[in-house]
C-alpha positions in Angstrom: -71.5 16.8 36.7 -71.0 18.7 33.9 -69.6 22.2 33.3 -73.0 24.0 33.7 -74.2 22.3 36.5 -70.4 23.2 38.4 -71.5 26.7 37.4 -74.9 26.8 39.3 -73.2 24.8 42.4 -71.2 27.2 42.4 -73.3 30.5 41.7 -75.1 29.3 44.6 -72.3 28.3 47.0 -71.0 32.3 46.8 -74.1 33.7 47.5 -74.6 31.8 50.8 -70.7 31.9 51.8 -69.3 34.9 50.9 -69.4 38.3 53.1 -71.4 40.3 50.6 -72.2 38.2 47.7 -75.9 37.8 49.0 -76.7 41.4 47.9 -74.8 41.1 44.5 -76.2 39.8 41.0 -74.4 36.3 39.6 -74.3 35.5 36.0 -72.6 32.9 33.8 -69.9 33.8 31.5 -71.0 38.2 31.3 -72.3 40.8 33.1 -75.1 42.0 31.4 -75.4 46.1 30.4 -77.0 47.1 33.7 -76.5 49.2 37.0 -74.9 48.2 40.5 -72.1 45.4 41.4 -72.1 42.0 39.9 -70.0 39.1 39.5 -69.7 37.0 36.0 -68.1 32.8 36.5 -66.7 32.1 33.8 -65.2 28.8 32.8 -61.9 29.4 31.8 -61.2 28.4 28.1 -57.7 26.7 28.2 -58.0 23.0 27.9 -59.2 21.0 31.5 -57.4 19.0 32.7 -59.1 15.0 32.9 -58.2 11.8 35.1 -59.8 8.7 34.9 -60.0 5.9 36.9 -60.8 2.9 36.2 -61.2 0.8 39.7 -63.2 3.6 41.9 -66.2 3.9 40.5 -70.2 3.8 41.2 -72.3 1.6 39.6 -69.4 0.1 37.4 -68.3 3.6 35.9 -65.4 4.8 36.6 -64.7 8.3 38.0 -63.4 10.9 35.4 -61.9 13.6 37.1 -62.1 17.3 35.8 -60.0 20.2 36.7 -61.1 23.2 35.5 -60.5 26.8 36.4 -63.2 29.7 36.5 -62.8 33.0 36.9 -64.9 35.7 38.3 -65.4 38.9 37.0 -66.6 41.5 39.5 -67.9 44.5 38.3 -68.3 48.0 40.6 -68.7 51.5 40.7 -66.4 51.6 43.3 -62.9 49.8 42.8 -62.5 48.9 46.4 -65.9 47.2 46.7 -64.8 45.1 43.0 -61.2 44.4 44.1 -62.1 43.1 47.7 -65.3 41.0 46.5 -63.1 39.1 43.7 -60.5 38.4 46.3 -63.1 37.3 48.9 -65.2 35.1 46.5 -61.6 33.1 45.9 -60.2 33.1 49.5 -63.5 31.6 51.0 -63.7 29.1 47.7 -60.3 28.1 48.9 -59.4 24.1 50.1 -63.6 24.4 50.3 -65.5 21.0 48.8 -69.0 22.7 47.4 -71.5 20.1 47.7 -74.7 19.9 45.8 -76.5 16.9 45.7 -74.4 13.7 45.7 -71.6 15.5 43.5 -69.0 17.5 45.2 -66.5 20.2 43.9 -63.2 20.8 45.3 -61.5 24.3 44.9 -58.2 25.1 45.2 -55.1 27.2 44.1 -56.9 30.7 44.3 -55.0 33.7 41.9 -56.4 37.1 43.8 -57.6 40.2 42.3 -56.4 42.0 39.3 -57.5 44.9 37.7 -58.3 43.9 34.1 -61.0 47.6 32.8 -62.8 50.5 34.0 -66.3 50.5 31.6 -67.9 53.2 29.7 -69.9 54.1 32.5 -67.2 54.3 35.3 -67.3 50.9 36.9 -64.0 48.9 37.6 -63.4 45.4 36.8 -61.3 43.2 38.2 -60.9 39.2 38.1 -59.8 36.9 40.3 -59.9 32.7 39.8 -59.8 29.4 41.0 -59.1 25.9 40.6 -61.7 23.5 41.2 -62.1 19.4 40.2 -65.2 17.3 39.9 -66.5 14.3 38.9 -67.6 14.8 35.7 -69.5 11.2 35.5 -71.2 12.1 38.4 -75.6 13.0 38.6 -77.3 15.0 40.8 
């Protein structure tokens, strides 16, 4: 699995699982300029963490773990509605294993809300993240 494909499993995971999220626009890495609440995953950009190993594989390759951590921005006119979305999308992610196809992505070590901006046209920001770790050898 690689890092786009995490993205859509989970894009699509928060939109069936979290109180709210159904209603809300989800893009990769930034909110685009328009109206109403949205969230933006993005894949943090520190270094991942990888572990291989060598004896527990498929198919003779051998799984290569990734942790990563992604971080969602959630944008809102309304402050409450942004700070209480970003801290639900990580506290129903949490000790979760999103499944998609044969690959499977486990989440963990949530870091809740924080305000981060308010925009040009009013809306607060505020991000929230989690860990998650794949397979990144696995195929849908």
């Amino acid at each position: 699995m690689n890092t786009s494909s995490a993205l859509s499993t989970i894009r699509t995971w928060i939109a069936a699982n979290v109180s709210g999220a159904s209603s809300v626009s989800i893009y990769n890495d930034e909110i685009p300029d328009a109206e109403g609440t949205a969230v933006a995953i993005q894949p943090s950009p520190a270094p991942s963490n990888v572990s291989s190993y060598a004896d527990d594989g498929d198919n003779g390759i051998p799984d290569r773990r990734v942790e990563r951590t992604f971080n969602f921005l959630v944008r809102s006119l309304s402050a409450t509605t942004a700070r209480n979305l970003a801290e639900a999308i990580v506290t129903a992610m949490d000790m979760q294993t999103l499944k998609s196809g044969g690959t499977q992505i486990d989440c963990f070590s949530p870091v809740l809300a924080q305000f981060i901006d308010c925009d040009d046209k009013g809306n607060s920001i505020y991000s929230s993240a989690i860990t998650c770790q794949y397979d990144i050898n696995e195929r849908e």
